[in-house]
C-alpha positions, 0 to 999 in steps of 0.5 A: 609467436610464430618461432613457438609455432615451429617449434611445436610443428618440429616436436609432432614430426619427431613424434610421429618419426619415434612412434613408426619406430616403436614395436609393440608387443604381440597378443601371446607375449602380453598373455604370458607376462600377464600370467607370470605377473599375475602369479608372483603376486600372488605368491608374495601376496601369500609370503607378506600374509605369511610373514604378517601373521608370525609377527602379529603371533610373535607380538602377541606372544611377548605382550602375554609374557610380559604382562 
């Protein structure tokens, strides 16, 4: 009992060693991958919209020759 109790005590003062060595992005950086995240997927948004209408057209197109 006691052993996993130095244990976990062990594992919160690691944490707390790897969180003061983590470094955190700032406002204007996070502002800028947003909107260039935000943008392509839009503009896959509109490839996909794009590539699913030429397929329903072309389905369409072979359903109507065929029958």
């Amino acid at each position: 009992m006691f052993d996993r109790l130095k244990q976990f005590r062990t594992f919160l003062t690691e944490v707390r060693s790897e969180i003061k060595k983590v470094t955190f992005p700032a406002r204007d950086e996070v502002v800028s991958t947003t909107i260039v995240v935000l943008v392509t997927s839009f503009i896959f948004a509109l490839y996909l919209f794009g590539a699913d209408l030429l397929i329903v057209q072309g389905y369409q197109f072979i359903v109507r020759v065929l029958t």
